[in-house]
C-alpha positions, 0 to 999 in steps of 0.5 A: 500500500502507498499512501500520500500525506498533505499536511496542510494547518490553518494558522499560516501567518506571513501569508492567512489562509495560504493552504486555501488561498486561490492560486491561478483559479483554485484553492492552493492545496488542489494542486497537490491533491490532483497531482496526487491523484494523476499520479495513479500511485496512491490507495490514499490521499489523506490530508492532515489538518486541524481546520475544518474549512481546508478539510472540507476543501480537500475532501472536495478535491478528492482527498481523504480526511479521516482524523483532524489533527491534535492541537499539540501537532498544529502550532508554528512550532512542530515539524512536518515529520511529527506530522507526517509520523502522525498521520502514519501511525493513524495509518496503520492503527486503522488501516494496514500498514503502507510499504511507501509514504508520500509526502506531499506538501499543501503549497506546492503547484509546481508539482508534476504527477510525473516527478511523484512517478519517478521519485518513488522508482528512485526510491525502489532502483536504488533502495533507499529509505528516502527519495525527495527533490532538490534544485540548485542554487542559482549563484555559487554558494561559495560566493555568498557574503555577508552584511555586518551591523555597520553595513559592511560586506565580508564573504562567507568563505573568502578563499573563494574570492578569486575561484573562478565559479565553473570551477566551484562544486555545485551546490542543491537546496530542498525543492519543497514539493515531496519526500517519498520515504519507506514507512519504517522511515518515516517511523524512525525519524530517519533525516532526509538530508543524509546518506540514506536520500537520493534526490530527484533533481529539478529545474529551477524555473519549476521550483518556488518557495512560497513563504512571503506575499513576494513568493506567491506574486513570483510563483503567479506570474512563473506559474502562467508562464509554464502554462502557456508553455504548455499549451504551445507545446501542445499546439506545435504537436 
């Protein structure tokens, strides 16, 4: 059995309602929930919530909401991982045990059925306990500086200064869309940055955090963009 996990708490602050919030003419979270489902993958799509507005939602888009999350699993404090851990506990408590989780996070409408596919055969090829994607860094990290409290700049690491940058080792950050994982990892608290991942690795013009009402309006406009892409793509065929 796989299942997919969307944690998805109501109390967003920097962005309200950010999980339910209408991105390019639906409800954040429905972007992951189809993705979900066009993936063909999954025996369940559950959502982990403590709201009932974005349970009623989810439900709508087709996902399962079973339980709603404990309050002491639902402030600005817990990590997803004690979510996710919750929700596979209720999981096999109530159904049976999965052989894979999926974790699927609520904001992210970059994800493609395709890219969920192939983390999962990443995962299985090379039998590993976690599968999650990354893109790189648009600038070398090796090159970063940093601005003091007198408004001065200094490099994070200086002896790069003069290295030139195609000779720098390339450098990967958590795309924040999924983190395929073996059910016993999930249980065991296995970390997803270590040797026991594989990354999927995506481009960076499919990859947006969205944190701050800066994000959302980039993630709009990139959004529509690959959209039209997409339907160029299709004409040209």
């Amino acid at each position: 059995m796989k299942i997919a996990v969307i944690p998805a708490r109501g109390g967003s602050k920097r962005i309200p309602r950010k999980n339910i919030k209408n991105f390019c003419g639906k409800p954040m979270i429905a972007w992951s929930i189809e993705a979900a489902k066009s993936s063909g993958l999954f025996d369940h799509i559950i959502v982990s919530t403590d709201d009932n507005e974005i349970a009623e939602l989810a439900k709508e888009h087709g996902a399962e909401v079973p339980f709603i999350r404990p309050a002491e699993l639902s402030d600005d404090y817990v990590g997803t991982g004690d979510v996710v851990k919750h929700a596979v506990e209720w999981v096999i408590k109530n159904l049976a045990k999965p052989e894979f989780i999926c974790t699927i996070y609520a904001t992210a409408p970059f994800i493609k059925p395709t890219d969920i596919v192939n983390g999962l055969d990443l995962l299985v090829e090379n039998n590993s306990q976690i599968a999650f994607t990354v893109t790189s860094f648009p600038f070398p990290i090796q090159r970063a500086i940093m601005i003091s409290d007198n408004g001065r700049v200094s490099m994070f690491q200086p002896e790069h200064l003069m290295t030139r940058s195609q000779d720098l080792e390339p450098a990967y950050h958590d795309a924040g869309q999924f983190y395929w994982s073996k059910t016993d990892a999930v249980l065991n608290d296995v970390p997803a940055f270590s040797k026991e991942a594989m990354p999927l690795i995506l481009p960076r013009h499919r990859v947006q955090d969205i944190d701050t009402p800066e994000d959302w309006y980039r993630a709009e406009r990139l959004f529509q963009l690959l959209q039209i892409e997409e339907v160029d793509d299709k004409s040209d065929r």
